[in-house]
N, C-alpha and C positions, 0 to 999 in steps of 0.2 A: 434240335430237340427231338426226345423218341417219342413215337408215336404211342399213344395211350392205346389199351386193350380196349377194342369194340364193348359196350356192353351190351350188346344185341349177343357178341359171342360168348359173355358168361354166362348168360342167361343161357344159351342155347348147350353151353356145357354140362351146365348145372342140371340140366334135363338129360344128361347121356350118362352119367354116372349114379351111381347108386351111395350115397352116404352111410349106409348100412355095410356094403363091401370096401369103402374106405378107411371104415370107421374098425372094422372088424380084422384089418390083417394087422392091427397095432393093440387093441384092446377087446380081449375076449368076451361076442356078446351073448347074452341069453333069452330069448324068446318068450316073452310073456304081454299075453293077449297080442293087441295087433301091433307094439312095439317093441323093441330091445333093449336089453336093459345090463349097465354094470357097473363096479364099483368106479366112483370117480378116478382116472388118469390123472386127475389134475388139485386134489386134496386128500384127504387121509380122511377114509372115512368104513364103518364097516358095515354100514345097511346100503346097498346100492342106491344112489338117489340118480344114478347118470342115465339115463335116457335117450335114445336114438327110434327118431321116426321115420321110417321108411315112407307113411303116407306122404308127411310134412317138409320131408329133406332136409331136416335138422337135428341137432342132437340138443339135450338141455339137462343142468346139474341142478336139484333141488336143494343141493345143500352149498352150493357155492357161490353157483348163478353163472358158470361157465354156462354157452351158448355160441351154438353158432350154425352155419352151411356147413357143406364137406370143405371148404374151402377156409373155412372160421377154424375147422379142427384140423387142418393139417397145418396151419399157423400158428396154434396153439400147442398140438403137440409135440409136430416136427420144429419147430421154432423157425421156421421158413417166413419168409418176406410173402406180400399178399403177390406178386407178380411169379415169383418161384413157385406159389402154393398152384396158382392158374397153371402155369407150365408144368407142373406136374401130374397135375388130372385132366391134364390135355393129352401125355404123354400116355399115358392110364386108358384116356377114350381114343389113341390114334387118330387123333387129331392136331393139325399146324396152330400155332397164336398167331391169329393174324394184328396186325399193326395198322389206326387211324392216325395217318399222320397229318390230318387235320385237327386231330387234339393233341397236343403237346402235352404230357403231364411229369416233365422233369428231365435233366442231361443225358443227351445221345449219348452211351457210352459203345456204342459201335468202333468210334474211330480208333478208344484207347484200346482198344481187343485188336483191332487192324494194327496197329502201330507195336503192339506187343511182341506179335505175330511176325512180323518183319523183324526186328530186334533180335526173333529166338533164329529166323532163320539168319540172320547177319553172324551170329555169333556160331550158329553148327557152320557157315559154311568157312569164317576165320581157324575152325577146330579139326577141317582140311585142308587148308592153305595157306593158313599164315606162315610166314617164315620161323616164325618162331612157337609156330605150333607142335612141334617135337617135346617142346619140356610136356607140356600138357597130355600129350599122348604117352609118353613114356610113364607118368606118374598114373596115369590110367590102367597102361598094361600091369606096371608094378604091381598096383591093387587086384589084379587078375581079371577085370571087365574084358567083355568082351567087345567087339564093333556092334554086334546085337543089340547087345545090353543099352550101350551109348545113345545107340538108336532108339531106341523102347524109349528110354528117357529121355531125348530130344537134348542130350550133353553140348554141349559148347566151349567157348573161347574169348574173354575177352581183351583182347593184345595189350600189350604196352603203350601207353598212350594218354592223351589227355582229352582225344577229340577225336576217335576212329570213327564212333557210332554215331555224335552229332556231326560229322562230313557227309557220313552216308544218308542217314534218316531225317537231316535237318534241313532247317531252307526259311522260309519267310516265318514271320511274327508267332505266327497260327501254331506255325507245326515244331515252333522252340516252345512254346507252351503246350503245346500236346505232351511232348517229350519229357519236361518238366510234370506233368499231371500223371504219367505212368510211372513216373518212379524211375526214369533212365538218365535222368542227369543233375547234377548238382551246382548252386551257384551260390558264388563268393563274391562280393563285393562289383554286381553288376556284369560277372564274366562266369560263362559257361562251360561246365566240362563233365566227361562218361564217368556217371557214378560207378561201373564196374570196369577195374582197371588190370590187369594181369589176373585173372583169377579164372579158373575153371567151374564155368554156368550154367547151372541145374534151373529151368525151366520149370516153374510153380502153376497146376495147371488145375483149372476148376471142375466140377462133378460133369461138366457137357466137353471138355478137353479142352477147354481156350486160357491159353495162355495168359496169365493175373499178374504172375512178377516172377522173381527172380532171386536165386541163392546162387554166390558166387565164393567160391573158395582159393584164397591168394595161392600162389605157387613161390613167390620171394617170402621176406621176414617180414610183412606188411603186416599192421594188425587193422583190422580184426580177423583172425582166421577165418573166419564166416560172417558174409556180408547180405542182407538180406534187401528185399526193396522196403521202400517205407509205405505204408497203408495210403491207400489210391482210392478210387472210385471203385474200383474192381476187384482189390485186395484188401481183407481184412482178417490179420494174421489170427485172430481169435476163436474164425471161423472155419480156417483150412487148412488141408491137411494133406503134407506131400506124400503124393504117393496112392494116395486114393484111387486116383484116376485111374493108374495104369493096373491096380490090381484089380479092379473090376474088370478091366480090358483084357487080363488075361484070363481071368478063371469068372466062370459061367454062375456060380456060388462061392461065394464066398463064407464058408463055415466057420470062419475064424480071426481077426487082425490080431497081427502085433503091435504094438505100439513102443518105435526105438526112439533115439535121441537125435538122429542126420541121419545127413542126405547118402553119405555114403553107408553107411549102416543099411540103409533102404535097398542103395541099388547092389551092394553087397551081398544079401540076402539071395534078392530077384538073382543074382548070377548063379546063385548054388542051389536054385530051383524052391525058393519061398516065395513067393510073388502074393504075398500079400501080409507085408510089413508096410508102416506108414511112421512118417514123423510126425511133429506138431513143430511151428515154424518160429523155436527159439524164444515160445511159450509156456508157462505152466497150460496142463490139461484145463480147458474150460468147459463149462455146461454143452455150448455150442457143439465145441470136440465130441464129447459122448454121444449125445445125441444124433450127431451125423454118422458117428461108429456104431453104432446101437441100428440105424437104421440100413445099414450096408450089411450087418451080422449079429449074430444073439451072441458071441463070443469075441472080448476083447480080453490081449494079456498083455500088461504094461513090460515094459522090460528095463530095468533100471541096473545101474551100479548096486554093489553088492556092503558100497561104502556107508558115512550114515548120511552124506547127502544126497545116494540113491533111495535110502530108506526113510530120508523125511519127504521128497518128492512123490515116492510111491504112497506115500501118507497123503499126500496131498491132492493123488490123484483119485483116493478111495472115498476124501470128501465128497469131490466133485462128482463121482462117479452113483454116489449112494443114493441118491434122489430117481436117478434112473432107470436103480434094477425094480423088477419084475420077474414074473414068471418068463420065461422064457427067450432072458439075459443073464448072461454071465461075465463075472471079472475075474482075471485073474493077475499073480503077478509073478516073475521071472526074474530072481536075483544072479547077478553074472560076478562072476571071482572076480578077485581086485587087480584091477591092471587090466582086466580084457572089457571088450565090447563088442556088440553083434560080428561084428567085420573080423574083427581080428577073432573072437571065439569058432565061427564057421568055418574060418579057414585051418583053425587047427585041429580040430574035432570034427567037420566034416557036415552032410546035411542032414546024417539021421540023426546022430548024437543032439546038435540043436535041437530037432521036433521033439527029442526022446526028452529032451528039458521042457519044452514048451509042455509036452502032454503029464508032466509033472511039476509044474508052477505051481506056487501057494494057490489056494480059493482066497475069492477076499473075507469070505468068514475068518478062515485059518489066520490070515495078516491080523484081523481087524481084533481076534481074542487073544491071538497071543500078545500084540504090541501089549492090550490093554492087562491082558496075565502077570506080562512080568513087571508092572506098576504097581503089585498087589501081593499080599501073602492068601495064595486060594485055601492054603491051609487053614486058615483059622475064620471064626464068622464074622471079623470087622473087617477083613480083606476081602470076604465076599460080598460082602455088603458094601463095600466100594468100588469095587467090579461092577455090582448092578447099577451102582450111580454113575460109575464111566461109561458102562456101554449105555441104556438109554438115550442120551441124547443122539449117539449116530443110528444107532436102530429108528429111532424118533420120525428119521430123515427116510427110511426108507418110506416107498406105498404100497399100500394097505395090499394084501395077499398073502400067498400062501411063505412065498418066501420070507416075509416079512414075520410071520406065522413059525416058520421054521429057524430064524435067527432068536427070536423070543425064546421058544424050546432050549434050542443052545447054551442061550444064556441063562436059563434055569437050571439047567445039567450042571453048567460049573459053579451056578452059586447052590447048588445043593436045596430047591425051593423049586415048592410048587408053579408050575407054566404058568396056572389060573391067577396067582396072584399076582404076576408082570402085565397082567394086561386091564386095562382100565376099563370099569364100569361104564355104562353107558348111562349118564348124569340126565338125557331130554331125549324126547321123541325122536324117532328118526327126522332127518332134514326134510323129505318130501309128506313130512305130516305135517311138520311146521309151515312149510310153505303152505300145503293145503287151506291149511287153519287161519294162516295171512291175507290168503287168497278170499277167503269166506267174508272176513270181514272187510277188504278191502272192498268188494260190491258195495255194500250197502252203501258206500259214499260216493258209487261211480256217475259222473258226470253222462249225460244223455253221450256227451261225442266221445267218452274213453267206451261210453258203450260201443258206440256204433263201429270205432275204432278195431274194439278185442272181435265184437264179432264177424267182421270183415276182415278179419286175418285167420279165423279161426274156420273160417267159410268164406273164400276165395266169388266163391262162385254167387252170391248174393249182389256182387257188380253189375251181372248179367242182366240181373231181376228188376233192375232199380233204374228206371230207364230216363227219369228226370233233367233234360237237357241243362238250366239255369236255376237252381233252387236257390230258393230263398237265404237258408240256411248258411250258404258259400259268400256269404256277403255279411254273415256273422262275425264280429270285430269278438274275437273271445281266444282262447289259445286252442292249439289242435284242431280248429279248422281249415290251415292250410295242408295239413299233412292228411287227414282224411281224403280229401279233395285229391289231393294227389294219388294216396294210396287206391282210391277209383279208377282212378284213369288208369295208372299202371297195368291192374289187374283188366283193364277192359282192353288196353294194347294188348296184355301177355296173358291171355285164358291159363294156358296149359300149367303156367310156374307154379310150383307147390310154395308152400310158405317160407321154410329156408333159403333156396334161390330170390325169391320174393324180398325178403330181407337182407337180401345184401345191397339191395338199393342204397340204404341207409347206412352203411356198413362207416363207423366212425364219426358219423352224426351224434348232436346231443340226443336225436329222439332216438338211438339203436336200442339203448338199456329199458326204456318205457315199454318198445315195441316187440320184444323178449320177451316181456314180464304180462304184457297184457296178450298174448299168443298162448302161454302157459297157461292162464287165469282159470280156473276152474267156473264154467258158467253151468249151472243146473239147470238146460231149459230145454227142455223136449223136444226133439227132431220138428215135430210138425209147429212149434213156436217159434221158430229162429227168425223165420223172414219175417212176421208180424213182430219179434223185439225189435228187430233191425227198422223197419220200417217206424214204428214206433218213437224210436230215440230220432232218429231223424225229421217227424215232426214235431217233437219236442225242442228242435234245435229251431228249426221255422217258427215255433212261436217264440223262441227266446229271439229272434230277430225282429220279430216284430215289434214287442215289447223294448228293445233299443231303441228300434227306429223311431218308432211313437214317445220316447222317451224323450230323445235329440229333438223331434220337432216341438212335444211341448214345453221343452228346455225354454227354447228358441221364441215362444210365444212371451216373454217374460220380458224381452229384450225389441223385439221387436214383429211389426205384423208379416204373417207370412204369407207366401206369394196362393196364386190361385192353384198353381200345380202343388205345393205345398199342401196345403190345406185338402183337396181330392187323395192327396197319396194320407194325407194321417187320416182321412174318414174313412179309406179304405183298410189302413192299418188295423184301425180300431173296430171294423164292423163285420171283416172277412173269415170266414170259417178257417182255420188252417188245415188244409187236407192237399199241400203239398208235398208232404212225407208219402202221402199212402199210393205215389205211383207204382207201383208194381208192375209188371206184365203179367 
């Protein structure tokens, strides 16, 4: 099993970075009062209600109710896993993930990374020795690669055979099931053999360079001409993208991907000095894809056939694609004459000619009004007028900014119509007035312990003050008093943590969304009244115990007599001042 991340060490992360410089090299912020503030990344909206606190190490949307740490937003926006979000603002503060392998918290997959890793080196070292490694070298040269190029790509071989690589890499129970779990072998009816058989094998490799799977290209009349591994532990073809890896490995910036159809198409490219083309792995374009292209460069350009099943794919990638842009992303696309492909077009035209295409590809504006143009007669006003009912809904999809702003313009230009009228009234208050206005009357109802709750997250350091070893209160049978209770201790182990890091305690708990909302709450109470409300609600919580307790015993008096310590604890219940609450320092 792998070892769970310390959370002594996210917490200590969470202290080394800045949520505001996180937040900020993805979503442009702006400076008002002691927070940052900007249009939601994550809803369409046009009064900024997004909010980013530097004091509090959180960021929070009033109109949607996104929230979270720096760790909550690079999850949400980069769509990163919580363990990838960690390792990347580890990576941010120069700093290792260290690993408690006395918490277990899900499958080792160490071994299937080790076991990959030997496979890729089994097959480059059959792609100089085998005997029958000539056909595969020759169809290499043919292609014009070079030994370089092969190498860059970690290219391979895997023989003729039904059992090369499970002789090599196999052995007892454990490691035919390891084998079996990365995607390297296939079984029929109880008997085992190398799912990659004669084919020349492209190395599928992840954003840190470890090898996940495998694309292997027949060299006989086998079908399928491209053979891919099946989705592992470690590979999940929706999420990755060949070729990644090594263009980041060559170039320092990457200003720009292409996006081809294969593997050779990629390493095709890299030969004639483009080193940063990428495929996607015998998928349509996903959310996942963009998002990871979008975060490697502001510029991606699809490259498709010129046919119309290049031209509905390219449609399909502009869906995907439209939720994405932003300021300061661009898409474009790359229609290629009928019959050619990256590979074959490079080599006849050469590497300027290519760029000279590339630095003249459609915008996806341009795709996205023509496609819908020539649906329509722009000539006359019921063609135009269904032009603005085609394009709305993809425009719909974009968020909210200037580009968004500027496709709207566009589309007023060709329908002949005012900009002002394509854009929607604003029907209610902005969202952070609403919440304001939620917030106002949600107090009036607030129970002594959602008090004591909002203002001990809201004021960390009231833990400090409150020095009460055993109160009464904590023995309260009501809801939110174990979570109090704990939210104490926390902050009396971890002074330093601001509220975001704080909150990631809870991170996936039913109480996260409570403990969000009551962090935000708007309390009106005067610097110099906080400890006295706090203190306050907390002896209100002492006499609601009491008031139980003496409840249960005089319950109890009905049924039967009660003991003598009985009876001293309810005259005590019943006769004692409650000035538990008011330990302070």
């Amino acid at each position: 099993m792998a070892g769970r991340i310390p959370r002594d060490f996210i917490d200590t992360l969470l202290t080394r970075v800045d949520i505001v410089d996180v937040v900020n090299t993805r979503v442009p912020l702006k400076k008002t009062g002691r927070d940052f503030q900007a249009r939601c990344p994550f809803h369409d909206e046009k009064t900024p209600s997004f909010t980013v606190s530097r004091e509090k190490q959180f960021y929070h949307c009033f109109g949607c109710g996104a929230h979270g740490s720096a760790i909550g937003f690079l999850m949400e926006y980069d769509h990163m896993g919580f363990v990838e979000a960690v390792e990347d603002l580890a990576s941010l503060a120069g700093i290792e993930v260290p690993r408690d392998e006395g918490a277990p918290s899900g499958p080792d997959l160490t071994p299937l990374y080790g076991l990959l890793e030997q496979a890729k080196a089994f097959y480059q070292q059959q792609l100089r020795s085998h005997p029958q490694a000539d056909r595969p070298v020759a169809y290499l040269k043919d292609r014009g690669l070079s030994g370089e190029i092969a190498a860059d790509f970690g290219l391979g071989f895997a023989p003729p055979g039904w059992d090369n690589l499970l002789r090599r890499l196999g052995g007892e129970k454990d490691r035919l099931n390891l084998l079996l779990q990365a995607g390297l072998l296939s079984e029929r009816e109880g008997r085992y053999y190398d799912r990659f058989r004669e084919r020349i094998m492209f190395p599928i490799r992840d954003h840190r360079g470890r090898s996940i799977a495998f694309g292997g290209r027949v060299l006989g009349d086998a079908t399928p001409k491209y053979l891919n591994s099946p989705e592992t532990g470690v590979f999940h073809k929706g999420r990755e993208l060949y070729g990644l890896y090594e263009a980041r490995q060559s170039l320092r910036e990457l200003n720009r991907l292409v996006v081809v159809e294969g593997y050779m198409d990629v390493i095709a490219l890299a030969q004639f000095g483009i080193r940063y083309a990428v495929a996607t792995l015998g998928t349509a374009t996903t959310p996942e894809h963009v998002e990871r292209l979008f975060r490697a460069t502001p510029e991606i350009i699809f490259c498709f056939d010129g046919d119309r099943a290049g031209r509905d794919a390219a449609w399909k990638a502009m869906n995907t694609t439209l939720p994405h842009l932003r300021e300061g992303r661009e898409a474009r696309f790359l229609f290629l004459p009928e019959g050619e492909d990256p590979d074959t077009l490079i080599r006849a035209q050469g590497t300027q000619a290519f760029e000279s295409a590339l630095d003249g590809s459609t915008p996806l504006s341009q795709f996205l009004f023509d496609k819908l143009s020539a649906k329509v007669d722009v000539g006359s006003l019921d063609g135009r007028a269904r032009l603005v009912e085609l394009a709305r809904p993809y425009i719909d999809k974009l968020p909210r900014g200037i580009f968004r702003e500027m496709m709207l313009n566009r589309l007023a230009e060709l329908a002949e119509i005012d900009a002002a009228k394509l854009s929607k009234p604003a029907a209610s208050p902005p969202p952070h007035v609403r919440a304001a206005v939620r917030s106002r009357a949600d107090r009036t109802h607030m129970s002594p312990v959602r008090t004591a709750v909002a203002l001990l997250l809201q004021h960390p350091s009231l833990a400090n003050r409150y020095q009460e070893g055993n109160p009464p209160w904590q023995h309260l049978d009501t809801p939110g008093i174990p979570l109090l209770s704990q939210l104490l201790e926390l902050i009396r182990k971890r002074p330093n943590l601001k509220q975001g890091p704080l909150l990631e305690h809870w991170r996936g708990t039913a109480e996260e969304p409570h403990l969000y909302k009551l962090i935000n709450m708007e309390l009106p109470i005067p610097e110099s009244g906080i400890e006295t409300e706090f203190l306050d609600a907390l002896q209100r919580l002492n006499e609601q115990y009491r008031k139980q307790e003496a409840s249960k015993l005089l319950a109890k008096t009905r049924d039967r007599t009660l003991t003598a310590e009985e009876k001293q604890h309810l005259q005590r219940l019943l006769t004692s001042p409650a000035q538990d609450g008011k330990n302070g320092t």
